[in-house]
N, C-alpha and C positions, 0 to 999 in steps of 0.2 A: 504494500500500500504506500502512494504516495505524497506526503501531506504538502499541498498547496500554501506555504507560508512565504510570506511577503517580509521578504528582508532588508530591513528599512537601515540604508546608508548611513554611516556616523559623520555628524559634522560639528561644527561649532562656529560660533562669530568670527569670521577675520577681523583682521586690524581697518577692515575699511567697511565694514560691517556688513560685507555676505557671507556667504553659505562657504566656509571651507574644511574640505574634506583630503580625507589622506593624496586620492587624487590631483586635487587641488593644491598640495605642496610643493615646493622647492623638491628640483631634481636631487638624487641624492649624491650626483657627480656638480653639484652647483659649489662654483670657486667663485663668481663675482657677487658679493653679499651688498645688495641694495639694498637700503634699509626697509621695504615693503617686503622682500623675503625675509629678512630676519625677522619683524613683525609677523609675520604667518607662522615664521617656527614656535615664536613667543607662544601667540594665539594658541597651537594647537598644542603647546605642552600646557598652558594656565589649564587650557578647556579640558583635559583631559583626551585626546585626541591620541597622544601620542606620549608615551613616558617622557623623561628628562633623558634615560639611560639609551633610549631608544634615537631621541633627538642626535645625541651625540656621538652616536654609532654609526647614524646614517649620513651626518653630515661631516664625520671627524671634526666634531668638535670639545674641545676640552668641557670641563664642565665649569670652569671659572670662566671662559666666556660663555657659555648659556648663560648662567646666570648674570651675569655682567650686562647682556641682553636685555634679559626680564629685571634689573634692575635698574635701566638706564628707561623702558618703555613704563616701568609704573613710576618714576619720578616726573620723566618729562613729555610721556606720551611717544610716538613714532619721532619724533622728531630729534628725542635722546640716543637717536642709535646711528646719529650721524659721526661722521670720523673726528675724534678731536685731536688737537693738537698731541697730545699727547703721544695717542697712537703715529702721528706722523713723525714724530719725532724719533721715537724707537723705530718703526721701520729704517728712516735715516740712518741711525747706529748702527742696524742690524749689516743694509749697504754698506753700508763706509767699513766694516770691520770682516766683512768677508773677503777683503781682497787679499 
């Protein structure tokens, strides 16, 4: 016997407030992080979507930036997850010191 059940897709709020589903996420080969993808991974780890462990696995990502993420999107909304100085400056070091 076959039971006829209707299997109803997991999603949750995006950062721009539609419908986003595992489908609906960052490739798991994604290297260019716009802040509207990091906002979706935010989204779908808060909503339960997707683990933290799982987030980081699929996107090699350490787990002090995930978090650094979702701590930078509930302080200043999407807009905290743009590149600061900071981070450009260690990149800089990083160049300068591999030669």
């Amino acid at each position: 016997m076959v039971d006829n059940q209707i299997v109803k897709e997991r999603w949750v709020v995006g950062p721009l407030g539609e419908k986003l589903t595992i489908k609906g996420l960052p490739e798991p080969s994604t290297t260019r992080w716009v802040i509207r993808r990091k906002a979706e991974v935010v989204a779908a780890v808060d909503g339960g979507l997707i683990s933290i462990d799982e987030a980081c696995e699929r996107y090699s990502l350490s787990l002090e930036e995930l978090v650094a993420w979702q701590r930078s999107v509930d302080r200043s909304g999407m807009n905290g997850l743009r590149v600061t100085q900071l981070q450009h400056y260690r990149s800089k070091h990083e160049r300068h010191h591999a030669f």
